[in-house]
C-alpha positions as CSV (number, residue, x, y, z in Angstrom):
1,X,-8.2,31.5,10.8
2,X,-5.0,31.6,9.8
3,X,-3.4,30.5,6.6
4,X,-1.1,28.3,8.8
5,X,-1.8,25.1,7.0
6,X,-0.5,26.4,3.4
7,X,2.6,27.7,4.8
8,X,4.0,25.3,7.7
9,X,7.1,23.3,7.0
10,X,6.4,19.8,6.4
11,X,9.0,17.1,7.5
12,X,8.0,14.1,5.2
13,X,9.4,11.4,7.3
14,X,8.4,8.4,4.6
15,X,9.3,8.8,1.5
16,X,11.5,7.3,-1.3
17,X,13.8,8.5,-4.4
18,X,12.2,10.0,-7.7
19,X,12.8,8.5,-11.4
20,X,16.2,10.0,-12.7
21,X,15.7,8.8,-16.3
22,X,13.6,9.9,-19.1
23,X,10.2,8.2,-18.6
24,X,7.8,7.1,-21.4
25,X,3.9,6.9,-20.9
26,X,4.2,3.0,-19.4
27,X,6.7,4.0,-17.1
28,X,5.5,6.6,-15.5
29,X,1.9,4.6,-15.2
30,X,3.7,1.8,-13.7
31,X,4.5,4.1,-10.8
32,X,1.8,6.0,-10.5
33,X,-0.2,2.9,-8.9
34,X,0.2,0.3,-6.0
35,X,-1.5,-2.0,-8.7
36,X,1.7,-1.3,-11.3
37,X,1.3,-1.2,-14.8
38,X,-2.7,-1.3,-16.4
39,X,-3.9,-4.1,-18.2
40,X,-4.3,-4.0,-21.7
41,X,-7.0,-1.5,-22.7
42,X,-7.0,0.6,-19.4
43,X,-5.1,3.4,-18.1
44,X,-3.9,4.7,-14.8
45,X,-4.9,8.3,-16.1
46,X,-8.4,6.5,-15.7
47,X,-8.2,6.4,-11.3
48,X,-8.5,9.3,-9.0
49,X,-4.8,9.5,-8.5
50,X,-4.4,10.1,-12.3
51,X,-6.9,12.2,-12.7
52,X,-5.6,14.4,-9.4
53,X,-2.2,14.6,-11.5
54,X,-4.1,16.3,-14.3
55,X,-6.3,18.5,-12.9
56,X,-3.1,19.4,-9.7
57,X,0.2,18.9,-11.4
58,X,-0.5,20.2,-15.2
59,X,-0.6,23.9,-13.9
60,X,3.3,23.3,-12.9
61,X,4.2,21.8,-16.3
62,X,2.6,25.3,-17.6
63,X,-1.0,23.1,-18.9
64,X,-4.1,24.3,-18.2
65,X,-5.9,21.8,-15.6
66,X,-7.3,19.4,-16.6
67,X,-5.0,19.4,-19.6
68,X,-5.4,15.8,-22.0
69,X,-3.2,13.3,-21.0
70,X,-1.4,13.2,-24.4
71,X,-0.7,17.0,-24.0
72,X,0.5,16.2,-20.3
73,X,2.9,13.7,-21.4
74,X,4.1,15.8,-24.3
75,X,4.8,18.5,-22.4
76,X,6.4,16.6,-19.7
77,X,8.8,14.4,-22.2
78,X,9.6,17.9,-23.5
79,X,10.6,19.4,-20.6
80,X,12.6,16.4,-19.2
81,X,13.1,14.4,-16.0
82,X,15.4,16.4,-14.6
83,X,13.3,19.8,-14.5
84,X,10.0,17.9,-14.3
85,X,11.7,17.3,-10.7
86,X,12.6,20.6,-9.6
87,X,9.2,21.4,-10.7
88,X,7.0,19.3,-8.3
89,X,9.2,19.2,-5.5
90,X,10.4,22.8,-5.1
91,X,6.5,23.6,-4.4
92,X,5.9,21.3,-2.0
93,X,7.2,23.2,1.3
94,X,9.2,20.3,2.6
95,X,11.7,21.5,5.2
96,X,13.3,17.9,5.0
97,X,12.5,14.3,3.7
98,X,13.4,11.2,5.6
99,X,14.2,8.8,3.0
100,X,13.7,4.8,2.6
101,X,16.7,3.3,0.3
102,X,15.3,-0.3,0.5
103,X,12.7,-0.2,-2.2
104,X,14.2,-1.2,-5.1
105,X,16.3,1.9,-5.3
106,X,18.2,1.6,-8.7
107,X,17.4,4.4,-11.0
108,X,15.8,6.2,-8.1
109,X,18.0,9.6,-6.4
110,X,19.7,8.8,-3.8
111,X,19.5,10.8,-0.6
112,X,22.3,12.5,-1.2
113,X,21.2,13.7,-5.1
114,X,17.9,14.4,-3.2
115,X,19.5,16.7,-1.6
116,X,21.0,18.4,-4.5
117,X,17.8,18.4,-6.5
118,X,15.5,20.1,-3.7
119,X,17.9,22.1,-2.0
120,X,16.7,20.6,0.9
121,X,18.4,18.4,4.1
122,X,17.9,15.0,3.8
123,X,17.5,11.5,6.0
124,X,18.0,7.9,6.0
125,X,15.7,5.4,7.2
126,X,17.3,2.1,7.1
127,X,15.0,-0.8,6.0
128,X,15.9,-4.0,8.1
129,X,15.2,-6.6,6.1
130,X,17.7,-5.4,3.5
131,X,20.1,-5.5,6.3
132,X,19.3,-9.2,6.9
133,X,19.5,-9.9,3.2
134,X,22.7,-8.0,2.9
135,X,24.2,-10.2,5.7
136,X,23.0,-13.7,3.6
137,X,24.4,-12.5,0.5
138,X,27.7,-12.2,2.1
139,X,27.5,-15.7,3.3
140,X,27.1,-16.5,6.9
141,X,26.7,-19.8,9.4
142,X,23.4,-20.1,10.6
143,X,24.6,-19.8,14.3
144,X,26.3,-16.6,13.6
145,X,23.5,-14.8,11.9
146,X,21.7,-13.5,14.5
147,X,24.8,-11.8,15.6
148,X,26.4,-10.9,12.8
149,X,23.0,-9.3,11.7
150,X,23.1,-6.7,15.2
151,X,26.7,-5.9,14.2
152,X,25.6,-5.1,10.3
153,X,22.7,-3.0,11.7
154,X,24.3,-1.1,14.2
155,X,26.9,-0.2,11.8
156,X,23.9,0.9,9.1
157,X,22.1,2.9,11.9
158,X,25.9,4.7,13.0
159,X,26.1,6.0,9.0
160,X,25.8,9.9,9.0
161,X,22.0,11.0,8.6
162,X,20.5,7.5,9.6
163,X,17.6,8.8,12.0
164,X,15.6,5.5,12.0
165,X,14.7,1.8,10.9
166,X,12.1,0.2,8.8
167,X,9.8,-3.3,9.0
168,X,8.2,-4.4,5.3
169,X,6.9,-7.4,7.8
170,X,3.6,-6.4,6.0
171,X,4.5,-7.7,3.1
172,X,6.6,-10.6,4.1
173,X,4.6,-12.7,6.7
174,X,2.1,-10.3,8.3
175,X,1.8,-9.0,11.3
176,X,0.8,-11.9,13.0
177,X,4.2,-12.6,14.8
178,X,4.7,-14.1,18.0
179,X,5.7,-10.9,20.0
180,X,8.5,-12.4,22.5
181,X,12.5,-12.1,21.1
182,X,13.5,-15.4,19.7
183,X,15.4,-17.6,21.7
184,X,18.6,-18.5,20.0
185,X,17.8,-22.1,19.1
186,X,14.8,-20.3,17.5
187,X,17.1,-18.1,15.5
188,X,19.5,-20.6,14.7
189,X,16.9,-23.1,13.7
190,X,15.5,-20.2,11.5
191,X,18.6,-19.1,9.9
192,X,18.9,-22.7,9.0
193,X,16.4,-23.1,6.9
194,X,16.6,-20.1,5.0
195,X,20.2,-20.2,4.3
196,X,20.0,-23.8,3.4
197,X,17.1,-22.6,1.0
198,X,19.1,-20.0,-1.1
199,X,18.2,-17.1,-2.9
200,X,15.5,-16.9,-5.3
201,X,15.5,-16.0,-8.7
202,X,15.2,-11.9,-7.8
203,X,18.0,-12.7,-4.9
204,X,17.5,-13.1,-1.0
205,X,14.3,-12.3,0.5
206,X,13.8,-12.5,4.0
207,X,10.0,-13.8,4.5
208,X,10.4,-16.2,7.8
209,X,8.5,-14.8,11.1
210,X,11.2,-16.0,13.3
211,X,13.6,-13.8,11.5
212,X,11.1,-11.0,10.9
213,X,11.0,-11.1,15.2
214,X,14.8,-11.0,15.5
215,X,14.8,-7.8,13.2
216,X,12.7,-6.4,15.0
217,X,14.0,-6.7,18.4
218,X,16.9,-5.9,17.7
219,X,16.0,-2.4,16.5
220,X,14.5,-2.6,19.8
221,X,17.6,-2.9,21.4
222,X,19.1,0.3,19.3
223,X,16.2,2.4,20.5
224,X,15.7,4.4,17.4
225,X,12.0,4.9,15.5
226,X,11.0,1.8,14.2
227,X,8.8,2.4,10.8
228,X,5.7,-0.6,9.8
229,X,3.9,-0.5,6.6
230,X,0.6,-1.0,7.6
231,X,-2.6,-1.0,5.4
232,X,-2.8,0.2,1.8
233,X,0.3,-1.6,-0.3
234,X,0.8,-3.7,-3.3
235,X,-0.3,-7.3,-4.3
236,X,1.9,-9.2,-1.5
237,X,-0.4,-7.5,1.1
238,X,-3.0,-9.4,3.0
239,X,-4.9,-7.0,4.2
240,X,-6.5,-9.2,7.3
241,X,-2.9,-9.8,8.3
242,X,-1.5,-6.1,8.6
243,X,-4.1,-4.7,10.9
244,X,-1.7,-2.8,13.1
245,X,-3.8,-3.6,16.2
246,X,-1.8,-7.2,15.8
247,X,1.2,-5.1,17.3
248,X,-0.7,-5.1,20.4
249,X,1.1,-7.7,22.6
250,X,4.2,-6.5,21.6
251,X,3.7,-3.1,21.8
252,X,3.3,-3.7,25.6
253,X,6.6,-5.1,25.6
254,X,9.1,-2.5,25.1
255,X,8.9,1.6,24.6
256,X,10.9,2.4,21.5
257,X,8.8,4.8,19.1
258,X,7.0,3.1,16.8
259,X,5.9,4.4,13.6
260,X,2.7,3.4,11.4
261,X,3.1,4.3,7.9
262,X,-0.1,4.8,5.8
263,X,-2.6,2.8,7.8
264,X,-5.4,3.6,5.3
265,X,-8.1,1.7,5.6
266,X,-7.0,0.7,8.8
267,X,-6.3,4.2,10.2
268,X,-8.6,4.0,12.7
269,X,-7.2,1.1,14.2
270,X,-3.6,2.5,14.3
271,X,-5.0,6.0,15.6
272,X,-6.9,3.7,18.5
273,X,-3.4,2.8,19.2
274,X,-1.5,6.4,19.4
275,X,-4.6,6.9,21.7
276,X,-3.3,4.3,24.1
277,X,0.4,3.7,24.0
278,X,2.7,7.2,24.2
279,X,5.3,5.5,21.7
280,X,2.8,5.2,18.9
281,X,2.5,7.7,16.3
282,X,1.3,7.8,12.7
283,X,0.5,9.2,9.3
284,X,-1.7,8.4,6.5
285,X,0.9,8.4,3.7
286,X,0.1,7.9,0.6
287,X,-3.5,7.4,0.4
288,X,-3.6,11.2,0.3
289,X,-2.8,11.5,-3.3
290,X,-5.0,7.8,-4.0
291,X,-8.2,9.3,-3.2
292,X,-7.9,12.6,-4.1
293,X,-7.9,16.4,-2.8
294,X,-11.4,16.1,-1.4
295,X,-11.6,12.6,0.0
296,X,-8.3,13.4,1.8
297,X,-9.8,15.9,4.2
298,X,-12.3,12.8,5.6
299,X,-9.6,10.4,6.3
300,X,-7.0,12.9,7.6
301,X,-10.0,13.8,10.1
302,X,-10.9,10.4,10.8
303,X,-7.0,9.7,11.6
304,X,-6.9,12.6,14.0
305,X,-10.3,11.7,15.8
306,X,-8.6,10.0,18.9
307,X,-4.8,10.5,17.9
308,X,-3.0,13.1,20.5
309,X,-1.6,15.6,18.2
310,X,2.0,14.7,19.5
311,X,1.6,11.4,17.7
312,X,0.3,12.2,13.9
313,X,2.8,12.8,11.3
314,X,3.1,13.6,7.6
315,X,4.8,11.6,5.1
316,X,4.5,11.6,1.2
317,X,5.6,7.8,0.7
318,X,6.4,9.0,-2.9
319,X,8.0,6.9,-4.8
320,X,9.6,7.1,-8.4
321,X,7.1,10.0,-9.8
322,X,7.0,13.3,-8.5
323,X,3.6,14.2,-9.0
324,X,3.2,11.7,-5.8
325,X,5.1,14.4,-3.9
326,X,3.4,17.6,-5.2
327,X,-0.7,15.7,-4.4
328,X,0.8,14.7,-0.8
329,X,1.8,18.1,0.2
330,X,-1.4,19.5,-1.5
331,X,-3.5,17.4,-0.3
332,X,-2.2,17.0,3.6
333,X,-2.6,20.6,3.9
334,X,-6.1,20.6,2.2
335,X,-7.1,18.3,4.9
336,X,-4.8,19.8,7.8
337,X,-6.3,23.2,6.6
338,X,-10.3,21.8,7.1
339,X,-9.7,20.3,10.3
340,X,-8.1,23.7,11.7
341,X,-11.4,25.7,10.1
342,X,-13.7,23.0,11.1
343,X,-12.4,23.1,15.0
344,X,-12.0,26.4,15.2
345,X,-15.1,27.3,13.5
346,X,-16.6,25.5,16.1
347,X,-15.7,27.0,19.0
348,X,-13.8,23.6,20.3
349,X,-10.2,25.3,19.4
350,X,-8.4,28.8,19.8
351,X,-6.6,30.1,16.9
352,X,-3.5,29.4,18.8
353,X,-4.4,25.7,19.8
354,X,-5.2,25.2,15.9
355,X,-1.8,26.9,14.9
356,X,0.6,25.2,18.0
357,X,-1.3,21.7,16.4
358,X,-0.4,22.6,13.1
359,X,3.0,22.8,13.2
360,X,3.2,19.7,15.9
361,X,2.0,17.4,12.9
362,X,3.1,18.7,10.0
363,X,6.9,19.1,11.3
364,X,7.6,19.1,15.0
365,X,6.7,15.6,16.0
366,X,8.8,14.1,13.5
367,X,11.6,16.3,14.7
368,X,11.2,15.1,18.6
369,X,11.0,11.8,17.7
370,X,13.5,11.4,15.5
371,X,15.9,13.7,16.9
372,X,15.9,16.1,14.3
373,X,17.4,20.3,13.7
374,X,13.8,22.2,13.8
375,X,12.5,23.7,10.9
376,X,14.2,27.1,10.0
């Protein structure tokens, strides 16, 4: 076997800005976890993402693995943000990152400054319910919205480098959505209430199914990739309510590429539907660098059980630290690299099949899809 899986490109086509200013210890532990900052008396150092950071990441900071955490931060305040960056991400092999602006991107790099850091092209993935919120904040008559919301995100989408949208549905009413479009009494009606409402104390936040539908379709109606959070997230997840198998009825109704982000524990479920419906495809995200090096190589092998290899993706979803990008390039080849030795080991695959496969999911899907220069 080849040592395909430690070389190929990667295209991480989820992923977010990293911190720009110095971080002390209970920053950088505040984004080292879905969960946030630990309570008093614990540590994130203390989970299998922290303690994947010290045994994987120290090395690059010139630390010994396995290095203390006290001489891990040291080291890293000493060196700074700025080349603590360049550090983990020029490592990483990423031939290009497709980046989400819509999570609370201040202090973050922006895609252009991501650029600049890594040396490497860059993407934008336009989150939709920003759009909507944008659109609010400007001020708007409840029978114009769904219009003028079409006309904002077409304009968002026709920006240079915009290769695709977003849905954070997950996190705002589920996924149990009636699938038809809204009518526009529906919409209206809808807008209504949630203009009349007003922002909350953090600003606008769209969380009203109706609206959550007319997002959505009307990404439909641009025909670009259309990203879900589905799964493993913060404390505003339900998890019985982001199964993506909810997405079934209106998966049947249109054929834009749809793209399910994460999926852990539920990857099963969203690799039963890349199985079924060609416009599915999907990646387990960030769970890679949650449970570790070794644990990664089951659940990237359990996500490729059914999935046509045309349909699975990488992404880091890294957000804020870059550790989160160095342990989701490590540790998506560490599992791409045991399911190439385990099928060909087997007999079940060529060398060829296992390298063509290879490249298909680590870089070449997500440049068919979203419409992408190949990987030099």
């Amino acid at each position: 076997m080849t040592d395909v899986a430690s070389t190929v490109p990667l295209v991480d086509h989820h992923c977010h800005g990293v911190v720009t200013a110095e971080l002390d210890r209970p920053g950088l532990e505040a984004i080292i976890s879905e969960g946030g900052a630990p309570p008093a008396g614990e540590t994130n150092f203390d989970t299998p993402v922290g303690l994947a950071i010290r045994r994987h990441c120290a090395p690059l900071l010139d630390l010994e693995p396995h290095a203390p955490v006290e001489e891990y931060l040291a080291r890293r305040f000493e060196l700074g943000t700025a080349e603590v960056n360049r550090r983990f991400l020029a490592p990483t092999g990423t031939s290009r990152y497709l980046v989400d602006t819509g999570h609370r991107p201040d202090g973050l790099t922006t895609p252009e400054e991501m650029a600049d850091l890594t040396g490497t092209p860059t993407s934008v993935i336009v989150r939709l319910e920003s759009v909507a919120e944008a659109v609010a904040a400007d001020g708007v008559e409840p029978g114009e919205f769904a219009q003028r919301f079409a006309e904002r995100l077409a304009a968002a989408t026709a920006e240079p480098g915009v290769v695709g949208v977003k849905s954070v549905a997950a996190y705002r009413t589920g996924l149990r959505l009636d699938p038809r479009r809204p009518s526009p009494s529906e919409s209206t009606g809808a807008a209504a209430r949630w203009l009349t409402a007003g922002p909350g104390e953090s600003g606008w936040r769209l969380a009203d199914p109706v609206l959550q539908r007319l997002t959505l379709w009307a990404a439909v109606d641009l025909g670009l990739p259309i990203q879900f959070h589905i799964g493993f997230g913060d404390s505003d997840i339900r998890m019985t309510d982001v199964d993506p198998t909810l997405l079934t009825d209106w998966l049947h109704l249109h054929r834009v590429p749809v793209m399910l982000l994460h999926c852990w524990p539920l990857h099963r479920e969203a690799s039963y539907l890349a199985c079924i419906y060609p416009h599915v495809h999907l990646d387990v995200g960030s769970v890679l660098h949650y449970v570790g090096p070794r644990r990664s190589i089951e659940v990237l092998a359990e996500a490729a059980e059914v999935t046509p290899f045309t349909r699975l993706l990488y992404s880091s979803d890294a957000y804020g630290a870059p550790e989160l990008y160095r342990l989701g390039a490590l540790n998506f080849r560490l599992g791409l690299e045991a399911l190439l030795a385990d099928r060909v080991g087997s007999g079940e695959w060529s060398v060829p099949d296992a390298e063509r496969f290879a490249h298909l999911v680590a870089h070449g899907n997500a440049e068919r899809v979203y419409g992408l220069p190949a990987a030099s």
